[in-house]
C-alpha positions in Angstrom: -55.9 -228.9 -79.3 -58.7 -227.6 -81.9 -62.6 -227.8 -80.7 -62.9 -230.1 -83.3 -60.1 -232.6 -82.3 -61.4 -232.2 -78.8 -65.0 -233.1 -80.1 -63.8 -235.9 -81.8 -61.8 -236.7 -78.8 -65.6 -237.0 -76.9 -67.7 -238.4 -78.7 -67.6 -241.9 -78.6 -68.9 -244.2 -81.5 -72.7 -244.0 -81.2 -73.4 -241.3 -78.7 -73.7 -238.2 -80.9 -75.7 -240.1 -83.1 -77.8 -241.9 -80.4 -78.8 -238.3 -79.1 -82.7 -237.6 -79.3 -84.5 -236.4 -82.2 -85.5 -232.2 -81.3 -89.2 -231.4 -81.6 -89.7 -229.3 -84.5 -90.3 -225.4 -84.3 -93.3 -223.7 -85.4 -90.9 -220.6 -87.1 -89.4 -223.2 -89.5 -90.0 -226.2 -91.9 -90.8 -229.6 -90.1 -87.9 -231.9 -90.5 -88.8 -235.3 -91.8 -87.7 -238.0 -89.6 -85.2 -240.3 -91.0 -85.4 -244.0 -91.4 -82.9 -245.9 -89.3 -80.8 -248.2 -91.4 -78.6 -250.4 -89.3 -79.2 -248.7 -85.9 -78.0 -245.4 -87.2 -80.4 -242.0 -87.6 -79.9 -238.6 -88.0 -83.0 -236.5 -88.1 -83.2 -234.1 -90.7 -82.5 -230.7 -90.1 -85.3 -227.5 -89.8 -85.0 -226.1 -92.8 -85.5 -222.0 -92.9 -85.6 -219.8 -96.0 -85.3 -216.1 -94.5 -86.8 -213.5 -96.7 -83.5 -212.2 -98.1 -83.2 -215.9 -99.6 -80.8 -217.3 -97.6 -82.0 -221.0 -96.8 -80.8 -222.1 -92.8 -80.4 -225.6 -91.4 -80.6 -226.2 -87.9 -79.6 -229.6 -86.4 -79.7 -230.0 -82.9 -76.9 -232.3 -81.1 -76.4 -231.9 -77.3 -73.9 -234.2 -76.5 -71.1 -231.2 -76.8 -71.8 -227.7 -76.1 -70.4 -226.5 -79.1 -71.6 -225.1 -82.3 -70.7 -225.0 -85.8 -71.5 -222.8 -88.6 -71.0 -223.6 -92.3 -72.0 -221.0 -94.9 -71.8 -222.3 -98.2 -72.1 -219.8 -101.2 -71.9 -221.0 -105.0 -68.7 -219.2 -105.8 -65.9 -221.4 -106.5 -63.1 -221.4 -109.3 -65.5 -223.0 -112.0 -67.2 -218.8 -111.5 -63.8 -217.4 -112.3 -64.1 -215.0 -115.4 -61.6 -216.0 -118.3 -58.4 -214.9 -118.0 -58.9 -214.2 -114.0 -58.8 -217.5 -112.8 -57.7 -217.5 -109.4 -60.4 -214.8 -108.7 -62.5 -217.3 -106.0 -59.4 -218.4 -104.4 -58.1 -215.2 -103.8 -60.9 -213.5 -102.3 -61.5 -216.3 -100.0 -58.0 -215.2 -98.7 -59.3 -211.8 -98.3 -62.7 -212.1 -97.2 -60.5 -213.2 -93.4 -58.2 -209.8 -94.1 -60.5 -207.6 -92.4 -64.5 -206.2 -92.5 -65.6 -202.8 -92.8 -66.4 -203.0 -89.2 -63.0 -204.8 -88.1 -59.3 -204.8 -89.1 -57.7 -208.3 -89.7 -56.3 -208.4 -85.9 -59.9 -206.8 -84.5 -61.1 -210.2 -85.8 -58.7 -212.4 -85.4 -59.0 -211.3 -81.6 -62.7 -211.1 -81.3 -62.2 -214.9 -82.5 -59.3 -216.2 -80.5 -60.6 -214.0 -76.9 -63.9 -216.9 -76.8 -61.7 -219.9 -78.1 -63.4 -220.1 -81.7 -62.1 -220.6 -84.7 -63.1 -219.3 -87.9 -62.1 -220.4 -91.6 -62.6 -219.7 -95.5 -62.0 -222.2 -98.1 -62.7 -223.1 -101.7 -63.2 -225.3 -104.0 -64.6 -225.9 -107.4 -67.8 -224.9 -107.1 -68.0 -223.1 -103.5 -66.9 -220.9 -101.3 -67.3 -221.8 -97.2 -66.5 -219.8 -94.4 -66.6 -222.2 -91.5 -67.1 -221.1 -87.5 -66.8 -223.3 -84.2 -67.5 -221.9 -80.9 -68.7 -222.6 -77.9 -72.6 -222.5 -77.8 -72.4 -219.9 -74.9 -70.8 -217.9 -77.8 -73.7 -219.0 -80.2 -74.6 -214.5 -81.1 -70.8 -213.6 -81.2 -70.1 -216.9 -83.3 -72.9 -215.7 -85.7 -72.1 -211.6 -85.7 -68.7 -212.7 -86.8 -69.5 -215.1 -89.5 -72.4 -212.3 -90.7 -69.9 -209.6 -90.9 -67.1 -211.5 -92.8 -69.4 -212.6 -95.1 -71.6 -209.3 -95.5 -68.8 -207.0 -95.6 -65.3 -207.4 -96.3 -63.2 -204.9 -96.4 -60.7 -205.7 -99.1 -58.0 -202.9 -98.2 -55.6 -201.9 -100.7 -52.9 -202.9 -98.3 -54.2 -206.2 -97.5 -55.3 -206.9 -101.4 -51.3 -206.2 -102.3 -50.1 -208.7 -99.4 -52.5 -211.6 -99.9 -51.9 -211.6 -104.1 -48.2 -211.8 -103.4 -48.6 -214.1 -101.0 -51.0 -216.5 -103.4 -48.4 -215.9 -106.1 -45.6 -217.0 -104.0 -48.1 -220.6 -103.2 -48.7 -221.2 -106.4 -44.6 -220.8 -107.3 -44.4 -223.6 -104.5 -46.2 -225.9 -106.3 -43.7 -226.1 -109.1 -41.7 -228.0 -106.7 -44.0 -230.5 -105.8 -45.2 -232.9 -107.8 -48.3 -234.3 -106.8 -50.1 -230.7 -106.8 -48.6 -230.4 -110.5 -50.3 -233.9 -111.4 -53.8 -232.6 -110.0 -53.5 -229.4 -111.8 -53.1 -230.6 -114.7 -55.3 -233.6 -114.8 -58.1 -231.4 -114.0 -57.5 -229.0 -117.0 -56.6 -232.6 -119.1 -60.1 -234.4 -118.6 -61.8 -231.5 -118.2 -60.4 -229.9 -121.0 -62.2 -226.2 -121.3 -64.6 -227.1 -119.0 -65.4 -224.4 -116.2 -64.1 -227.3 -113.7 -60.9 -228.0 -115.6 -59.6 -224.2 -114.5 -57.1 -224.6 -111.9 -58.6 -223.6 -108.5 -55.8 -221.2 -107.6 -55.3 -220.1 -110.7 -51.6 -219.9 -112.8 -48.8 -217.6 -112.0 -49.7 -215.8 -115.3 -53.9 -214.8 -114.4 -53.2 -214.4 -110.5 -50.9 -211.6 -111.6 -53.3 -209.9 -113.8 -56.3 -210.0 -110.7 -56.7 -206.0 -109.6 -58.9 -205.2 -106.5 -61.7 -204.4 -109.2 -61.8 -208.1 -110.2 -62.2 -209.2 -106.8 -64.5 -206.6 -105.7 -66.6 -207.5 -108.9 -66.4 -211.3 -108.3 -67.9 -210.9 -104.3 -70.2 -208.4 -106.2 -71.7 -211.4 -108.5 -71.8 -214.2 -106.4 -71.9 -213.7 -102.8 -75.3 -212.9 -101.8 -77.7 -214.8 -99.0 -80.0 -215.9 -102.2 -77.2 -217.7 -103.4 -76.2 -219.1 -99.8 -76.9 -221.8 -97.1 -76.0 -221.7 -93.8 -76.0 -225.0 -91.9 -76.0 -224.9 -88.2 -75.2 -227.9 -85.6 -74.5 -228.0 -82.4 -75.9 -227.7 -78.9 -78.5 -224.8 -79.6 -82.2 -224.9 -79.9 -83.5 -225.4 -83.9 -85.6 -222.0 -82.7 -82.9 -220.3 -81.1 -80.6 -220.8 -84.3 -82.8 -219.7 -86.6 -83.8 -216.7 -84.6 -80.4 -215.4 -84.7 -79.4 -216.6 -87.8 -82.3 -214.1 -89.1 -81.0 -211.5 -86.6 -77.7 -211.4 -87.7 -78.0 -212.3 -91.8 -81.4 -210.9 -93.0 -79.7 -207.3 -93.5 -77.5 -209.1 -96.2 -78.9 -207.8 -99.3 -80.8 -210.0 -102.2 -78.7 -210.0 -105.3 -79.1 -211.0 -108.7 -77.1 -213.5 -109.6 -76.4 -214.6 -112.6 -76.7 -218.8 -113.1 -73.4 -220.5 -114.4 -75.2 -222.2 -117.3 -72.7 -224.9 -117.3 -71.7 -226.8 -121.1 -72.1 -230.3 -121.0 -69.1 -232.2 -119.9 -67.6 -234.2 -122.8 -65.8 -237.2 -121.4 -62.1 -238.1 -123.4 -62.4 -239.9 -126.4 -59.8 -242.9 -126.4 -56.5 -242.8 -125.1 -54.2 -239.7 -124.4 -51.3 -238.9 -122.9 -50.0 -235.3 -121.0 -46.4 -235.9 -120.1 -45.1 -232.7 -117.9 -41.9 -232.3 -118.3 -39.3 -232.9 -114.8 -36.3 -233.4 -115.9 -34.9 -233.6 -112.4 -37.4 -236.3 -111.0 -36.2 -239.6 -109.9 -39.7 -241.1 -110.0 -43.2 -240.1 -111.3 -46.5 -239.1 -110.4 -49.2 -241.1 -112.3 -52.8 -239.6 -112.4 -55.7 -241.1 -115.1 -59.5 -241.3 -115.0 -62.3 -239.6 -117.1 -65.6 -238.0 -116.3 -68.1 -239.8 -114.4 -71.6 -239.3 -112.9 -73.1 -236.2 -111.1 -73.4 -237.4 -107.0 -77.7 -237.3 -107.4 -76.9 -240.5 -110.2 -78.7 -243.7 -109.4 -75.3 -245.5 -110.0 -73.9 -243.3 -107.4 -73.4 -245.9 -104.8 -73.0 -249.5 -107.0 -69.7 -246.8 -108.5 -68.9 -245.5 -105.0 -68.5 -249.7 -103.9 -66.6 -250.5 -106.9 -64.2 -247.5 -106.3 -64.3 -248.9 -102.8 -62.7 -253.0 -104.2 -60.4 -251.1 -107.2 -58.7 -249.0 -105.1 -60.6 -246.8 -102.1 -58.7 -248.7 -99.3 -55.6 -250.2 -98.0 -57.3 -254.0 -99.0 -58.5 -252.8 -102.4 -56.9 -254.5 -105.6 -55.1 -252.3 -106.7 -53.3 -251.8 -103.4 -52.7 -255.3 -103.1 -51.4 -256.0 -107.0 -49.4 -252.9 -107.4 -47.7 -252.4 -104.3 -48.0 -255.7 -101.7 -47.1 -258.4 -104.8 -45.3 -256.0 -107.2 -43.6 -253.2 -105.0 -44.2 -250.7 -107.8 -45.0 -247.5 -105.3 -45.7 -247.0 -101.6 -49.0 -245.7 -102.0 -51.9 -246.0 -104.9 -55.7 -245.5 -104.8 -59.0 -244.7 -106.8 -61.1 -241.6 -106.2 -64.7 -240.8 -107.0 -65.2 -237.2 -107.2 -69.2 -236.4 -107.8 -70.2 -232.9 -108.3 -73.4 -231.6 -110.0 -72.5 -231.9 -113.4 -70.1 -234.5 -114.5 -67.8 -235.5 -111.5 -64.7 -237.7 -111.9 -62.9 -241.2 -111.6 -59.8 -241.3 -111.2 -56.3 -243.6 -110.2 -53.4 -241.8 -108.3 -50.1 -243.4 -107.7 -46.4 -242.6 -108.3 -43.5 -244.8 -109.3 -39.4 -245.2 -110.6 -39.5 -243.7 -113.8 -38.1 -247.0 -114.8 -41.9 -248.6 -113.8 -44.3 -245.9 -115.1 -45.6 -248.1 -117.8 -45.5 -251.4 -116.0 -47.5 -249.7 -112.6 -49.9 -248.1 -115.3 -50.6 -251.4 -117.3 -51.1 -253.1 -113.9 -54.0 -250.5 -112.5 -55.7 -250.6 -115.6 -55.8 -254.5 -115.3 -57.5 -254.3 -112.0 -60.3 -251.9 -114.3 -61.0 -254.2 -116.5 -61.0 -256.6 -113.6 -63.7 -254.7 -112.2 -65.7 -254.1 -115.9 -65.7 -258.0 -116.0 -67.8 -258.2 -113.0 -65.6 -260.7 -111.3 -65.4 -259.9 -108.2 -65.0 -262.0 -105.3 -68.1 -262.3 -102.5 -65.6 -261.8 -100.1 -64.0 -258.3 -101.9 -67.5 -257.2 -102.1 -68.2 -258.0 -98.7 -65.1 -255.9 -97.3 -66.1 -252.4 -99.4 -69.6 -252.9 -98.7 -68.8 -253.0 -95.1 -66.3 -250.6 -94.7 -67.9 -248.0 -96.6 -71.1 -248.3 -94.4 -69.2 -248.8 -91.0 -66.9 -245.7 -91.4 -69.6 -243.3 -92.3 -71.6 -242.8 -88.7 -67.7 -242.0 -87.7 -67.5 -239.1 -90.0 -70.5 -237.5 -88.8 -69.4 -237.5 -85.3 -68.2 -234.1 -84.9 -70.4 -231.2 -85.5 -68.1 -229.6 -88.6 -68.7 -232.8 -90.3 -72.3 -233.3 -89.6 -72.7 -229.6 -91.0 -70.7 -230.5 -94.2 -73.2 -233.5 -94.6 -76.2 -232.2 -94.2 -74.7 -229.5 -97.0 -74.0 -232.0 -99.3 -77.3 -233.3 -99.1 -78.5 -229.5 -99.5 -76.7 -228.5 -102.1 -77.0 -231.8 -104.3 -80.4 -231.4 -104.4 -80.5 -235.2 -102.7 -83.4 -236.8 -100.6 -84.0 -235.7 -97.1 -83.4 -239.5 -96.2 -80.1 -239.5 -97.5 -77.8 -239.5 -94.6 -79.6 -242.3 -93.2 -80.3 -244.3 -96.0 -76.4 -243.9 -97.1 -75.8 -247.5 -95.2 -78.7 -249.5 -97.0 -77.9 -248.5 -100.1 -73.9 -249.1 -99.9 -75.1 -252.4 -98.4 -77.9 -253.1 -101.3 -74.1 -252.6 -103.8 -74.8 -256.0 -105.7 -72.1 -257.6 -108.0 -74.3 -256.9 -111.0 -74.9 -253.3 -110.3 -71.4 -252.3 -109.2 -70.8 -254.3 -112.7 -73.1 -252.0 -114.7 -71.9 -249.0 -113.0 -68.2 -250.0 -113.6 -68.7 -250.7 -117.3 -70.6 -246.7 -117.8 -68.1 -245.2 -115.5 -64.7 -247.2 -115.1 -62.5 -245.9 -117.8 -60.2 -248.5 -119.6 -60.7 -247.8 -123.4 -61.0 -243.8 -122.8 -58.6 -242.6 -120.3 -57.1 -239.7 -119.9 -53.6 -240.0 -118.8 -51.3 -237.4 -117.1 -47.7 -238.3 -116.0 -45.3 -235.8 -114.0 -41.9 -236.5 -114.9 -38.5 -236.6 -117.4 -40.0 -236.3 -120.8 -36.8 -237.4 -122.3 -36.5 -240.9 -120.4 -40.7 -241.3 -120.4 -42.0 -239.9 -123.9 -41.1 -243.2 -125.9 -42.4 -246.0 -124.0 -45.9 -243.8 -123.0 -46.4 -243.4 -126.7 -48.2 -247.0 -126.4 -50.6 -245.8 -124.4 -51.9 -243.3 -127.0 -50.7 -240.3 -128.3 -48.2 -238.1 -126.1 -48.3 -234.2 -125.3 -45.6 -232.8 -123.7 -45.9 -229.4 -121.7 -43.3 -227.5 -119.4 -44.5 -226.9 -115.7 -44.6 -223.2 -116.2 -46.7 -224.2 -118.8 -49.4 -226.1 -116.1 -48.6 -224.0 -112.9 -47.5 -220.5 -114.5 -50.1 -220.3 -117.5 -47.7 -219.4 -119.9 
């Protein structure tokens, strides 16, 4: 079992959370102490900025004596240079492959001999390399997260395995067809957008990457004044920092450049990408359009609307496309905020023989929602749901770290965590209303269907007009 099972395993609703407030530390910022909103209270975390630039977080919990580390650097696929997308996601793969101080299995070992674990993802518009350990391992947790991130190998060896390796993932995908439909919606609504470039890039630009790219792409964005490091776990705020400063202030200051992003330019009306599966007995079903950045006002009225459309198992369209109709097994609405414009979005899959009718129904439940009408009692459920499950994700110290992040990196108020519950709460009708008639698409929508072109074309043509593309086309980049 993983630390972070185990931890979740532990902590039982309302202990972690109940855990006392740590004095603040006269090496680092003064946290400002939260305002409880329905019994729950996080205290904000000491906030460091180290002289190379790297900003640390510290929040104390001493219910487990573990600790988790989350460095977050800016570097995810929206940073990939045209024509090298897939750059981000592959030097993630490599950044694990070895330092200049230890091979691959050094680390690996130096990891697995305390019981730690250690991982690198990313995203759309980060990178994170993630550590647990044991807080008795708090300086060996940190040496290895320092050296991974300071100085990576990148071996012409392990830069030849690990692209053949992402090559051969990304010619997986082609037989799946749910990662097909979030490909290629992404590009769709996107459109050339730096977050419409697929996140592990096509068949076509992963096989153009050299070690130069990669190098070059480490070289621009990862550098401690384009970094934050949150720590949480059973460690002194003073400690932490101390070490963090230790262990990460040799990391040079770089100039990095800032990804001037374009403005986001949500889809106008009503089109259609149909990818063509000829062999596919039923279809994936994605459409949505851009939405608001996470630090929007309407941020939580849209989050509760997402939350009675379709964000749980007794939202509407749950219950009118699947319990009374029997159109799919599974359907739901997602909210996906980033800085700039984020997304909204409806994913489902049904008989190619119901595409049409399962997408006619969902967008009923939209307009549904536009009209306001929403029943006390649907409100009631999202509202309460949303606000009860949220001290539960924050019980483990990984997810703690990832919040307190979020709240970071989203430039949000140092209240936020525990103000998240009042303001899900304060959702009223009329504001999930207005937030649902800016953001809710039902007029513009972009749509994207996975499956036979030659028995789907015809009867999508009603939804708007209909481009059809291969899947080498979506997945391979040709």
């Amino acid at each position: 079992m993983s630390r972070r099972a185990l931890a979740a395993l532990l902590t039982l609703p309302g202990l972690l959370l109940a855990a006392p407030a740590p004095a603040a530390t006269p090496s680092a910022a003064a946290p400002s102490q939260g305002k409880p909103a329905g019994g729950f209270s996080i205290p904000a975390p000491t906030r460091t900025l180290l002289k190379n630039g790297l900003t640390v977080l510290v929040l104390e919990r001493h219910g487990i004596p573990l600790v988790e580390f989350r460095l977050l650097i800016k570097a995810g696929s929206a940073f990939d240079p045209a024509g090298k997308e897939g750059a981000a996601a592959l030097t993630a793969r490599l950044l694990k492959r070895g330092t200049k101080m230890r091979t691959a299995v050094q680390f690996a070992e130096e990891v697995e001999f305390v019981g730690g674990e250690v991982e690198v993802r990313t995203g759309v518009e980060t990178t994170s390399i993630t550590g647990e350990f044991a807080s008795r391992d708090l300086e060996i947790g940190l040496s290895l997260i320092a050296d991974l991130a300071q100085n990576p190998a990148f071996t012409d060896a392990e830069f030849d395995k690990q692209k053949r390796l992402h090559l051969a993932d990304i010619l997986s995908q082609e037989d799946e067809p749910s990662a097909i439909a979030e490909q290629a919606f992404q590009g769709w609504v996107y459109g050339g957008h730096p977050y419409g470039k697929p996140q592990d890039g096509t068949r076509r630009s992963v096989e153009t990457l050299s070690k130069t790219d990669i190098t070059a792409f480490y070289e621009a964005r990862f550098a401690p004044n384009n970094a934050i490091l949150a720590i949480v776990g059973d460690v002194s705020a003073q400690q932490a920092t101390q070490r963090a400063a230790h262990f990460l202030e040799g990391w040079k200051r770089r100039n990095v450049a800032e990804l001037k992003l374009p403005e986001a330019v949500p889809v106008a009306g009503r089109r259609v990408l149909l990818v063509d599966k000829p062999d596919a007995t039923q279809s994936q079903i994605r459409f949505g359009n851009l939405a608001i950045k996470r630090s929007d006002p309407d941020y939580f009225p849209l989050l509760v609307g997402n939350g009675v459309l379709g964000g749980g198992f007794t939202s509407w369209l749950v219950d009118e496309v699947r319990v009374k109709r029997g159109l799919t097994y599974s359907i739901r609405s997602a909210l996906e905020p980033r800085r700039a414009a984020g997304t909204v979005s409806v994913s489902t899959f049904s008989r190619n023989a119901t595409v049409l009718e399962t997408i006619n129904v969902a967008l009923d439940q939209v307009a549904r929602l536009r009209e306001g009408s929403i029943p006390a009692d649907d409100l009631d459920k999202a509202r309460n749901y949303l606000a009860g499950l949220y001290p539960l994700r924050l019980e483990s110290p990984d997810a703690l770290a990832a919040e307190i992040l979020n709240v970071e990196f989203y430039g949000l108020g140092a209240d936020e965590i525990n103000i998240y519950q009042k303001r899900v709460r304060g959702a009223t009708a009329e504001a999930v209303k207005r937030a649902a008639l800016r953001s809710m698409p039902l007029r513009d929508v972009a749509f994207v269907v996975v499956g036979p072109a030659a028995e789907l074309k015809k009867s999508l043509e009603g939804l708007g007009p209909v481009t059809v593309k291969s899947v080498d086309a979506v997945i391979g980049g040709s």
